[in-house]
N, C-alpha and C positions, 0 to 999 in steps of 0.2 A: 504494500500500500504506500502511493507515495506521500510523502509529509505537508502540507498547507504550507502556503509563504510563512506565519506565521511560526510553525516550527521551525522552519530552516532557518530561518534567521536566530533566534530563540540557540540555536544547536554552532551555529556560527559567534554569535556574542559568547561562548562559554568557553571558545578557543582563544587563546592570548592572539595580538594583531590575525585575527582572519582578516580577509580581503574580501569583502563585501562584494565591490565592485567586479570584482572576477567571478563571482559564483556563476557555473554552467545554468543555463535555464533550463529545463525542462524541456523536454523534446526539441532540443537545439541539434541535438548526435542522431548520427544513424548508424545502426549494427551496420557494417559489411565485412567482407571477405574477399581483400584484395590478392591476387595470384602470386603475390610477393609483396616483401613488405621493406625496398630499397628508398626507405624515405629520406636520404639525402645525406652522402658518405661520400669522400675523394675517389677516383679514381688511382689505383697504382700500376705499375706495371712492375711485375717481378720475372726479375732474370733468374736463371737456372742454369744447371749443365745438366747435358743428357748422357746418355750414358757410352755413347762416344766421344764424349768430351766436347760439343760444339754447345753453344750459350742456346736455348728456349726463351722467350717473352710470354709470361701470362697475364694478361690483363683481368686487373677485379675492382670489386667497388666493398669487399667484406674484411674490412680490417679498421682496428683500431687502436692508439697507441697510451700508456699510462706510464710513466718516468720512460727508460729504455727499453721496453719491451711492446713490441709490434706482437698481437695476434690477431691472426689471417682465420678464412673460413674458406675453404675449397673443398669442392664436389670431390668426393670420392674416386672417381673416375680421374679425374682431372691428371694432363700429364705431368705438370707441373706441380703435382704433389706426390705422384712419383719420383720425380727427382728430389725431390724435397726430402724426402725418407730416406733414399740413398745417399747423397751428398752433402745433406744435413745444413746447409747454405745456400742462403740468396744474397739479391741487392730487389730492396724495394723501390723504387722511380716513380716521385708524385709530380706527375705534367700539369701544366697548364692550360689556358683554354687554346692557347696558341695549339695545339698538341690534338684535339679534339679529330680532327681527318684519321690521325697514323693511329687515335685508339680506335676507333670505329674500321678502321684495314686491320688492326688485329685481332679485334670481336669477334669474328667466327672462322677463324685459324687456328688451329692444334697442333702440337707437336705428335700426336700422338697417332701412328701409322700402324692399320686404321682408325679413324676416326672411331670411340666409342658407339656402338650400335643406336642408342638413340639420338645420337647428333650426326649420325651418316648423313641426314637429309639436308641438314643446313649449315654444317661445318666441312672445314676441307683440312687436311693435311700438309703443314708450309715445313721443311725441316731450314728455311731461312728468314726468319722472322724480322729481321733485323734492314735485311733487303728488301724486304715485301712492303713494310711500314715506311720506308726511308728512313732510318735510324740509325748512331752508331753508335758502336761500344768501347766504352771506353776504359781503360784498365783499373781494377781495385785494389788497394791495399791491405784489405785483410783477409778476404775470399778469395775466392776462383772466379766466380759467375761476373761477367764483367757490368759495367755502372752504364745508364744511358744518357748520352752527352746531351743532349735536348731535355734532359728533364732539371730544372733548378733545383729541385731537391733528390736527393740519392741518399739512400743509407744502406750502408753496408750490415748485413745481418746473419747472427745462427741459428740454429734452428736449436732447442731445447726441449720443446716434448710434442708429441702430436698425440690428439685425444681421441677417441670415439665419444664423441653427444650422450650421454644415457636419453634422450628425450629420444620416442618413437611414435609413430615411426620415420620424424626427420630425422632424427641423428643416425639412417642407415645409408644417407646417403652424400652424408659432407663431413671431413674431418679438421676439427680445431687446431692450428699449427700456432705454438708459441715460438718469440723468437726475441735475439737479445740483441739489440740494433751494436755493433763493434765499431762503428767510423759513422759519422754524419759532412755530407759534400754538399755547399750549398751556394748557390751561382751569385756571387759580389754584389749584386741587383737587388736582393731581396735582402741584406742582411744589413745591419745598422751599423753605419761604419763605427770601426775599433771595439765593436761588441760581438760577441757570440748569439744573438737574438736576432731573427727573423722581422723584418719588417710587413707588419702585416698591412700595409697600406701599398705596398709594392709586390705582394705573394696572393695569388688566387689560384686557388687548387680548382682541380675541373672534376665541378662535381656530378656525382648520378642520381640522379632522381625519378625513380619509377620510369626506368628504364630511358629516362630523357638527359639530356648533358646540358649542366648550367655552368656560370661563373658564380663566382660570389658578387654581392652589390658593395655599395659604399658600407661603410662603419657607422652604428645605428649608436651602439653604446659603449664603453668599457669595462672590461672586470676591473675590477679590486686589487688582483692579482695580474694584472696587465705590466708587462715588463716594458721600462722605457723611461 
């Protein structure tokens, strides 16, 4: 039963600073069940070696970072989580929007010969990703997998655990890869001269948004903890 203005309000004065003014209204939401749920995350691109030793590019939008530790989410299948298990190393590469054409050429490319059985239809097999995108690679210092020179941010990274999800029945088909970022590379343009700190007025990651590719806008507000 839903509660009267009267209680809600009554239920909100008894919480120290509620926010009145934000309270959802009643039938303001609608239940749905969107086919995915990509509500707006960077795109990366992560290099790999395969197991003939030549670099792979996977392109993703499921990763997120908390002090030095990047963890990724990749399909099961995925080839670039195969290597990931074997070599134990990548380089993550966060593009800009400049960059938006060479992710969209690497989108429905696989390293992986054949293409996994459900993406035969709409993936194809590139074993040179790096030529197919117009991209180059450029050498790391603390990995194998090489860094890609067009992206202003690069981090070099290891790999430290890969999970199986207990959640089913999604987690039978994507595996959670931890990783500990070892080197961070980041293009003169975007960093605050004579600091270690990223200029966020000068860095726009290219983001994915249900399955759409944005830039960031202007600067609305600042944290608290806003470095500068």
């Amino acid at each position: 039963m839903q509660p009267s203005t009267g209680d809600t309000e009554t239920a909100l004065d008894a919480t120290p600073n509620a926010a009145h003014d934000v309270a959802p209204v009643a039938g303001e939401h609608q239940g749905i069940w969107p086919s995915i749920l990509y509500f707006g995350t960077p795109i990366a691109l992560v290099t790999t070696l395969n197991a003939d030793g030549t670099p792979n590019i996977g392109p993703m939008s499921s990763a997120w970072a908390l002090g030095y530790v990047v963890v990724m989410g990749w399909e099961s299948t995925a080839h670039t989580l195969a290597n990931l298990q074997r070599e134990r190393e990548c380089t993550i590469n966060l593009p800009g929007p400049d960059l938006v054409e060479q992710v969209e050429i690497l989108a429905p490319l696989t390293g992986r010969n054949p293409p996994a059985a459900h993406k035969a239809d709409t993936f194809r097999y590139e074993p040179d990703k790096f030529s197919a995108a117009g991209l180059t690679p450029t050498i790391s210092e603390t990995v194998k997998p090489p860094r890609i020179a067009q992206c202003p941010l690069q981090l070099e990274a290891k790999v430290t655990a890969i999970h199986e999800p207990a959640t089913r029945p999604d987690g039978e088909y994507f595996r959670i890869v931890e990783t500990h970022v070892q080197r961070v590379h980041a293009h003169p343009s975007i960093v605050k001269p004579e600091t270690s700190h990223i200029d966020p007025q000068q860095w726009s990651p290219l983001l994915y948004v249900f399955r759409h590719y944005f830039a960031t806008g202007q600067e609305i507000a600042r944290s608290f903890r806003a470095e500068d």
